[in-house]
Steps between C-alpha positions, in 0.01 A plus 500: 500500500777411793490712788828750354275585213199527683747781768630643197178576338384657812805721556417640121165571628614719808761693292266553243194650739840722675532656116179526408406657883832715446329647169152538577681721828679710261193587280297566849286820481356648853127516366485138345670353813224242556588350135818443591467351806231294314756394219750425773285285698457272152821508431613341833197248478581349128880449674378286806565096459106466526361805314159370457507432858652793604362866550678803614329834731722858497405726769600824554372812731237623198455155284420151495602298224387085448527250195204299629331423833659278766386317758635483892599167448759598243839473573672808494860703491536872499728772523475846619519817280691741686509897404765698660545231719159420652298260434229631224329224365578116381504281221370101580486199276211284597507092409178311480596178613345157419468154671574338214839601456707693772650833344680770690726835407884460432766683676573702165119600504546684825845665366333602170191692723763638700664672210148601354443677794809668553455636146108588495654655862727711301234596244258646763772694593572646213174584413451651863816727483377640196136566626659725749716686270187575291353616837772742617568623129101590516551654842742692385363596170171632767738690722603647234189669318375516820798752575439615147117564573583656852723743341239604298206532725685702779569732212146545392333525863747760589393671203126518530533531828554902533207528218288283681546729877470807282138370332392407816564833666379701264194312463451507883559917487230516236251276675478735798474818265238327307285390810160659387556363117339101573608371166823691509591276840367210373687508202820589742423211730546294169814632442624489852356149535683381194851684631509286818441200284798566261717579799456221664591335160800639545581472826483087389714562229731638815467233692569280255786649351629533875523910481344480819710475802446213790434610881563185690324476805364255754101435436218310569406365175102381689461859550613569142296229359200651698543833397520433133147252622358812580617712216362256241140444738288729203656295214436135638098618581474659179654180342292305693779273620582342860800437673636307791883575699646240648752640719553300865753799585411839637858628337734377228823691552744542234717727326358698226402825287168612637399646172561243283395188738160690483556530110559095514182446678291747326602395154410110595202587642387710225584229234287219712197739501513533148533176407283343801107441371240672724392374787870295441701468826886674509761319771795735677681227683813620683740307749876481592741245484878512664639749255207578256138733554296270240194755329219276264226628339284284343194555248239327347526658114586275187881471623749525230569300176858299477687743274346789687673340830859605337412854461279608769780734682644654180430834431208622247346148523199491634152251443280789514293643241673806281451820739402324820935457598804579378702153604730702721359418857629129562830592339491813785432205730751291395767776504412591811517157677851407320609893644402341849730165440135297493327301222174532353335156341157455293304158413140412471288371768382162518191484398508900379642860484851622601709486752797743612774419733729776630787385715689807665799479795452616831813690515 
């Protein structure tokens, strides 16, 4: 074979990898990305002069992709796979070289990689664009019951609200007429005991469908955090569980609603307690950065699964077992923090339980 017919037969192989690449691109589905990338990596290495020689690595930000191991010794080419413009990953072609006979890449090889990567480039693109449209039209499709649900709620706390003051009244008149009748007031303290509970149901459902109206002021959130200490001191004895603060600061100033930044905290702490093991140690962390008070509380329970992870802060899911919670106070949380232009995060520890970060502005 002359050296034409040896360039020709090479060119064929280029333009045919470009088609083939160019299809296996079109058919590209997000959730079987590796498999293409895999496909395309074989596809480029059958096209080289020296395919048996010659083994090809695609790299992006979440996979690795190789036709074989290489060595360092290898003689290599590469070209960068760039997504919007940066630089996101790269595809190289990697020649094992002998003594015997002296091989290297042609100048087409290089070309043909450069193309490959423009396209695969182009792909990851595509397939990010359309990651975040899923992700907004999801958002949105949240806002929206959310509004929905809101709607709703406000509706039903306003009306069992009036019922609700009216029982507890009542029930409160009766006691003191009653006072000589033991079982009578016993009975009463029941239902008294059981009014307070369902009102504070509802004043949730008001926070969380917002019906309660913000009084910004400037606080201390270590006093805050040491008040609602102090408030929960009976339930972490009786739980048997310890805790440690780990504040440098005597004050944290920033910008807040006093009622609700002491809803935040007591609602976190609450949820650690429960889920902390006795004689299992709770962290309040709290520090401040330029622009940002930064709140963590940390416990050492079972943390939470993976698909749990996605649905901690929406409302009526909750981990608990029927009758012990209602799934509304992290979503109360999370409104509340998103009211106050901050963020609210949740993973798992390292080695166990949960952690919550709460990020709020100073101003």
């Amino acid at each position: 074979m002359n050296n034409i017919e040896a360039a020709l037969k090479e060119r064929i192989k280029e333009l045919t990898c470009l088609y083939e690449v160019s299809s296996i691109i079109e058919n590209a589905d997000s959730k079987i990305i590796e498999n293409t990338l895999e496909a395309i990596a074989f596809c480029l290495k059958k096209s080289f002069q020296h395919p048996k020689k010659t083994d090809i690595t695609i790299r992006s930000k979440d996979v690795s992709i190789y036709t074989n191991k290489f060595v360092e010794d290898d003689l290599t080419i590469y070209s960068d796979i760039k997504i919007f413009n940066k630089v996101q990953g790269r595809i190289v072609a990697h020649l094992k070289t002998t003594k015997i006979k002296e091989i290297n890449f042609l100048k087409e090889e290089q070309l043909l990689l450069n193309n490959v990567a423009l396209k695969v480039g182009s792909l990851l693109e595509r397939l990010e664009i359309q990651k975040n449209e899923i992700s907004l039209k999801r958002q949105m499709e949240r806002a929206d019951r959310l509004s929905i649900l809101g709607e709703i709620t406000a509706g039903i706390a306003h009306e069992l609200n009036t019922p609700l003051a009216n029982i507890l009244g009542f029930a409160e008149l009766l006691k003191s007429d009653l006072e000589t009748n033991k079982r009578a007031v016993k009975d009463l303290d029941k239902i008294i005991d059981n009014t307070i509970f369902s009102r504070e149901v509802v004043k949730k459902l008001m926070f969380f469908a917002c019906e309660i109206p913000q009084k910004m002021k400037r606080i201390n959130l270590v006093a805050h955090i040491k008040n609602a200490i102090k408030l929960l001191d009976a339930t972490f004895k009786k739980e048997q569980v310890r805790y440690i603060i780990k504040i440098e600061e005597e004050s944290l100033w920033l910008k807040a609603d006093p009622i609700q930044l002491t809803q935040i905290i007591f609602n976190l702490l609450s949820n650690a307690i429960y889920f902390t093991p006795k004689r299992g140690l709770l962290t309040i962390e709290a520090f401040k950065t330029d622009k940002e008070i930064v709140l963590k509380i940390s416990d050492e329970g079972l943390g939470f699964k993976k698909n749990d992870l996605e649905k901690i802060f929406q409302p009526f899911f909750t981990t608990k077992p029927t009758g012990d919670g209602l799934g509304l106070g992290l979503s109360v949380v999370h409104g509340i923090v998103a009211s106050h232009k901050g963020t609210i995060t949740a993973k798992n520890g390292i080695e166990k339980g949960a952690i919550f970060t709460i990020r709020l502005p100073k101003n």
